[in-house]
Structures are given as C-alpha cells and as structure tokens.
C-alpha positions as CSV (number, residue, x, y, z in Angstrom):
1,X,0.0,0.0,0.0
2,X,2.6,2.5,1.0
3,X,4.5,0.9,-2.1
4,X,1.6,1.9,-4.6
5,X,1.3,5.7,-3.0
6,X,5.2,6.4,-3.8
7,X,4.8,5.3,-7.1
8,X,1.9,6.9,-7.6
9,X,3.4,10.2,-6.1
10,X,6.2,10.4,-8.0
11,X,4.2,10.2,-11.5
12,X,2.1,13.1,-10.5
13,X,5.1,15.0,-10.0
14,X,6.5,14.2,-12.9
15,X,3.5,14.8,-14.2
16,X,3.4,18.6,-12.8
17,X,6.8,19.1,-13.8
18,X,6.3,18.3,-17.5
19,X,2.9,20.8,-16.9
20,X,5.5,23.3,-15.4
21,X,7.9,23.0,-19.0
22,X,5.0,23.4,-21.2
23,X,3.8,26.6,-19.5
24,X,7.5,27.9,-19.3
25,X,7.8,27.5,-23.2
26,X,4.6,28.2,-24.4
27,X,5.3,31.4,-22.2
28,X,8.3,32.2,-23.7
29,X,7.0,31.9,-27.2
30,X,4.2,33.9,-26.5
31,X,7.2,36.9,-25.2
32,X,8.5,36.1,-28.6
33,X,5.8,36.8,-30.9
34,X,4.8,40.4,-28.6
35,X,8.5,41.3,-29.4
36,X,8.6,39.9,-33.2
37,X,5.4,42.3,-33.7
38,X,6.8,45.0,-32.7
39,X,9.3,44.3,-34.6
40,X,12.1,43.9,-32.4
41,X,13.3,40.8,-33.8
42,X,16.5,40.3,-32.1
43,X,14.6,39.7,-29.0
44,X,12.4,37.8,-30.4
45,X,15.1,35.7,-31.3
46,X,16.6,35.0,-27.8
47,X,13.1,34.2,-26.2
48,X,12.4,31.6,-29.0
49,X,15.8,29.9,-28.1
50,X,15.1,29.8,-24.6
51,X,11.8,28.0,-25.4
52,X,13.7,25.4,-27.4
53,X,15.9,24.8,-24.7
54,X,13.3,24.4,-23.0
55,X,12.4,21.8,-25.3
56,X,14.2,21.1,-28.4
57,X,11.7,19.2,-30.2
58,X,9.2,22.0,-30.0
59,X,7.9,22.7,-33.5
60,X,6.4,26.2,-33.1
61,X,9.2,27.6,-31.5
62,X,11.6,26.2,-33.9
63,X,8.7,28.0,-36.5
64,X,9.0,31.2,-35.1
65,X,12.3,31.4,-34.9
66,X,12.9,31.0,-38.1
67,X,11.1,33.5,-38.6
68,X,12.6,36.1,-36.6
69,X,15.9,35.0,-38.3
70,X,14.3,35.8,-41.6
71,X,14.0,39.3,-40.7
72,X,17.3,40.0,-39.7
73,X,18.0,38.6,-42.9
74,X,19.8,35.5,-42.0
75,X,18.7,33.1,-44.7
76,X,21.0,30.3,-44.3
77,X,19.6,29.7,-40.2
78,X,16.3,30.6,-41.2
79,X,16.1,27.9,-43.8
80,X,17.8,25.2,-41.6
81,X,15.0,26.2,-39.6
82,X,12.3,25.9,-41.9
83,X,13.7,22.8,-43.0
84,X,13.4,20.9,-39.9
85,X,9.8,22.0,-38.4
86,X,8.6,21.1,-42.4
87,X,10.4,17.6,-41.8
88,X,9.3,17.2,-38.3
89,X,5.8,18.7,-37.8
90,X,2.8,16.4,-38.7
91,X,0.1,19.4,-38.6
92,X,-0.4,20.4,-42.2
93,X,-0.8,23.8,-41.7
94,X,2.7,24.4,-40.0
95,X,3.8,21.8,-42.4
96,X,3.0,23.9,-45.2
97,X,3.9,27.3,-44.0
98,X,7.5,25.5,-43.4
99,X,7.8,24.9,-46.9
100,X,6.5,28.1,-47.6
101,X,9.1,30.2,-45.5
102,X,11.6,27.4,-46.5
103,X,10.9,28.9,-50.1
104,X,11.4,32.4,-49.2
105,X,14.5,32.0,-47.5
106,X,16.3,30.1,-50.3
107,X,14.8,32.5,-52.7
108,X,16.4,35.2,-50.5
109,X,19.9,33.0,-51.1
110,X,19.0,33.4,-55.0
111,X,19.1,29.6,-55.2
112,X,15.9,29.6,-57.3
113,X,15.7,25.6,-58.2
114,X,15.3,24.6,-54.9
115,X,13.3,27.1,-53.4
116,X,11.0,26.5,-56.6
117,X,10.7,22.9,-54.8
118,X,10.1,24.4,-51.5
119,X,7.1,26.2,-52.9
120,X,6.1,22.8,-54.7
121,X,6.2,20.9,-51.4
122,X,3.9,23.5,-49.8
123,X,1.3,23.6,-52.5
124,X,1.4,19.6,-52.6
125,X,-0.1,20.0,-49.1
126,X,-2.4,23.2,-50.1
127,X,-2.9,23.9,-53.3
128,X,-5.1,26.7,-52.7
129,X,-2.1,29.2,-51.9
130,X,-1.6,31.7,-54.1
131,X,1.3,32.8,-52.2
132,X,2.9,29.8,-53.1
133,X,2.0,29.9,-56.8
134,X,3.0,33.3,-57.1
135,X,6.4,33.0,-55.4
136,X,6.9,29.8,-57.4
137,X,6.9,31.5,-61.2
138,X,8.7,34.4,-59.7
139,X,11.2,31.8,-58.5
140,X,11.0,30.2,-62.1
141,X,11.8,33.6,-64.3
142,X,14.5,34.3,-61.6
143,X,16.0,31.0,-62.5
144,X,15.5,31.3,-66.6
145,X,17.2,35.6,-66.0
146,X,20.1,33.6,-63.6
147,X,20.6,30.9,-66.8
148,X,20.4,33.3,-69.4
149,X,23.2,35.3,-67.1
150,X,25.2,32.0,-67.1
151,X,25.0,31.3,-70.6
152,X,25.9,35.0,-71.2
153,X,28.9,35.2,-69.1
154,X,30.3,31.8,-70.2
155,X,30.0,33.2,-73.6
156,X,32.0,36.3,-72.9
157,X,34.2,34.1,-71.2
158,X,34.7,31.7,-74.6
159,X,35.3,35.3,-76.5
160,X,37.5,36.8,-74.1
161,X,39.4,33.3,-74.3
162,X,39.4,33.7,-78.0
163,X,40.6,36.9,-77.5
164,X,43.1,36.2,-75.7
165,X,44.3,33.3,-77.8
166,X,44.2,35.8,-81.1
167,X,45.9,37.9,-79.1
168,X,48.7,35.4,-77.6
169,X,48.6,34.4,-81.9
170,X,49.0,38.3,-82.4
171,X,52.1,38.8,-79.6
172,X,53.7,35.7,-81.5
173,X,53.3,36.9,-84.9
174,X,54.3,39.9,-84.1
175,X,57.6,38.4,-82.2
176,X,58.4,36.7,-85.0
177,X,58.0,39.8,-87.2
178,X,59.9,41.7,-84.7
179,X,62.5,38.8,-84.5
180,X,62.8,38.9,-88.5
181,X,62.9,42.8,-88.6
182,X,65.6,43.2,-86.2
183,X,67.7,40.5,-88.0
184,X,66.8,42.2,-91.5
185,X,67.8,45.6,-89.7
186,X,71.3,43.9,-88.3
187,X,71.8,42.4,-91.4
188,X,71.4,46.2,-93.0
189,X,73.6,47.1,-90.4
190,X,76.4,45.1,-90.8
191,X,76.4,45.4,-94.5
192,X,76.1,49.5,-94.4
193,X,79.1,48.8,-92.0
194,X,81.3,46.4,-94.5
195,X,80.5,49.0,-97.6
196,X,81.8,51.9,-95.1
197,X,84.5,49.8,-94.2
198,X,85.7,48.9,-97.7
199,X,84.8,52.8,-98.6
200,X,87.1,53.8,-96.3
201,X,90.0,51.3,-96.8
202,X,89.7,52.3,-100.7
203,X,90.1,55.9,-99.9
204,X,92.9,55.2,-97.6
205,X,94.5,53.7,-100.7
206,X,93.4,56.8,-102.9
207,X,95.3,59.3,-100.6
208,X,98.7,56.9,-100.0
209,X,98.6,56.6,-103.6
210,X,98.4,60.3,-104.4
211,X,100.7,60.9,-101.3
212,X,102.9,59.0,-103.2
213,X,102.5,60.6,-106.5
214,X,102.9,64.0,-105.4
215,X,106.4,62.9,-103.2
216,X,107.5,61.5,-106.6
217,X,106.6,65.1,-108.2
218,X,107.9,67.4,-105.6
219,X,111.8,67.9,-105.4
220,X,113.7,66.1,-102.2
221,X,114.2,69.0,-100.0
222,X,117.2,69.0,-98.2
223,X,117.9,70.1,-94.4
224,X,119.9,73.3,-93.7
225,X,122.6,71.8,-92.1
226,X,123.0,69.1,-95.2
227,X,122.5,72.5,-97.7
228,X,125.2,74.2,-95.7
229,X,128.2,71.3,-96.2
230,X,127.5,70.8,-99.8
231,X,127.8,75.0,-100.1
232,X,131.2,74.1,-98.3
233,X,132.2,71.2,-100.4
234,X,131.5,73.3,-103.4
235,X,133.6,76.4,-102.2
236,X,136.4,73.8,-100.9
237,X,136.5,72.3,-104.6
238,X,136.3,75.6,-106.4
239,X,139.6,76.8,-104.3
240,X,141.7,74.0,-105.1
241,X,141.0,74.4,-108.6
242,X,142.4,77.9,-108.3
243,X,145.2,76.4,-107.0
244,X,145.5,74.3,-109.7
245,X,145.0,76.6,-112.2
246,X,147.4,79.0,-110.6
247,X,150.3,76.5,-110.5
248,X,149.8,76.0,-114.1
249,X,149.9,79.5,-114.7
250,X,153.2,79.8,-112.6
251,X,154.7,76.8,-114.6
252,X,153.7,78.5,-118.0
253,X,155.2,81.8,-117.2
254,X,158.9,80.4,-116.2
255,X,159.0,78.4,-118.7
256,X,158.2,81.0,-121.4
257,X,161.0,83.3,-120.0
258,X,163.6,80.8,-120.1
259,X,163.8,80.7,-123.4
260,X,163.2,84.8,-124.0
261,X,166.5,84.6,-122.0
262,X,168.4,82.1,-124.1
C-alpha cells in the first residue's frame, strides 16, 4: 500500500513538472511573438531559443524562430529552420507554411531551383495558396534571367578566351616579325658597316697613292745643315782648282822666259 502511493506520487510530479515545462515554453514563445510584432526581432530571437531549450523538439518555436531570423536577414539559419519544423511537424498547416518560408529564404539565397521545390512541397499540401504559386513563377523567371546570365557570361568568357588566344597568336606573330625585322635591320647594319669599311679602306688607298704621287713630283728637300756642307764642299773644290790653275799659270810663265832669256 505504501508501495503503490510512492509510485503513484512520483508520476504526479513528474506529471506537474512536465505541466511546469509546457507553460515555461509556451510562455516564452508567447514573449517572442509580442516582441517579433513589434518588430524587435532580435529579442524575439533569444526568447524563442530559450523555449527550445526548454524543449528542443518544440515545432512552433523552432517555426517562429525561423522567422525572426528571416528578418534579420539571415537566410542560411532561417532555412535550416524551416527545413526541420517542415520535416518534423505532422500538422499540415505548419507543415506547409514551413515549406512556404523554406521557399522564401532560399529564394532570398537566390538559389531559385530549390526554393521552386520548396514552394512545390507546400502547395502539394495546399494547393489553394496563391502565395505559393505566385512565389513559385517568380522563383521560375529568376532562374530562366540567372541561366540566361550564365550562358551569357560563359560566352564572354569563350570570347574573351578567343581573345586572348588571337591575341597570344597576335604577340607571336608579331615576335616573330619583330625577330625577323631586327635580324633584317642587323643584317642592313652590318652590311652599311662592310661597304663603309671597304669605302674607307679604298680611300685610304686613294690618298697613299696620291701621297705618293705627289712625293715622286715634288723635289727632295734638303735640311739646312745638309745645304750648308755641300755650299762648303763646293767652295772647298772651287779653291783647289784655283790652286791648280794657278800652279799652271806659274809653270807656264817660267818656262816662257827661259827661253826669251836664251
């Protein structure tokens, strides 16, 4: 008897605690949505997380908070979010509206293929949302502009390429031309520089040769000192001819009045 009375004791507590929980959460998602409404999102935010840590597995809270991460304009938690109260909610309404937000938040991301099958998902459950449809072929044009971007950037990409490779063909060609120019103009160079060479050696020749001539024309001239001993050499032959002559003369005379006297 006292056996059964503990027992049952301790489920009613249990009981009242679990009671206790789903106030405290409920409580603080209520908190939540007065401060997301008033657009004060960012509290918002930290009351919803204290509900789920309240309890994790607590769809609406995980719902709202998603939400409040939307606004603040971060898509990647708010579709994590999304994601898992879609997955894990069995009420078709929040199931829906999961997919719904899960759309928006991808197509926030600009990934337009899968939030297209986001929006798909929700209207499998309701096909009466317009929402959904509308959001759905503005998700689909988005996709067709971002393909046609695509297509149109990998084309200028294959052009620049092209350009590039004419212009790498271009750079070459004109190497090579460069390469042949240079060696035509060294060529030019060297043979401007032979014919000068040769026209210079030849005229070399031309003024040794007329050097020559006109030293074969022109009288040797003699130095001062080599004028002044041949002047002496002359004047030293011309007085021993005198002599000469005068001995002669001398010789003559006595003989021709040796014989006056005889």
């Amino acid at each position: 008897m006292n056996a059964s009375y503990k027992h049952i004791m301790i489920l009613v507590l249990a009981l009242a605690s679990m009671n206790i929980f789903a106030q405290s959460e409920k409580k603080l998602v209520r908190k939540g949505n007065n401060l997301y409404e008033t657009d004060n999102y960012t509290d918002a935010e930290i009351e919803y997380r204290k509900a789920i840590t309240e309890k994790p597995d607590y769809i609406k809270g995980k719902f709202n908070l998603g939400d409040a991460m939307y606004m603040q304009k971060n898509y990647d938690e708010s579709s994590k979010l999304f994601d898992e109260s879609s997955g894990s909610s069995k009420n078709k309404d929040i199931k829906s509206s999961s997919y719904y937000n899960l759309g928006n938040s991808l197509l926030s991301l600009k990934k337009y293929k899968e939030s297209m099958e986001a929006y798909k998902n929700a209207l499998r459950i309701d096909p009466d949302n317009q929402d959904a449809k509308y959001n759905y072929e503005y998700a689909r044009k988005k996709m067709i502009e971002q393909q046609q971007k695509n297509q149109d950037k990998n084309k200028d990409k294959d052009k620049d390429k092209k350009k590039d490779k004419n212009k790498d063909k271009d750079k070459d060609k004109n190497k090579d031309k460069d390469k042949k120019d240079n060696k035509k103009n060294q060529d030019k160079k060297n043979q401007d520089k032979n014919d000068q060479d040769k026209k210079n050696d030849q005229q070399k020749q031309n003024q040794d040769q007329k050097k020559n001539q006109q030293q074969q024309k022109q009288p040797q001239q003699i130095s001062k000192q080599d004028a002044q001993r041949m002047l002496d050499a002359l004047k030293n032959d011309e007085k021993k001819t005198l002599q000469k002559l005068q001995r002669a003369k001398a010789k003559s005379a006595k003989s021709t009045k040796t014989d006056i006297d005889w």
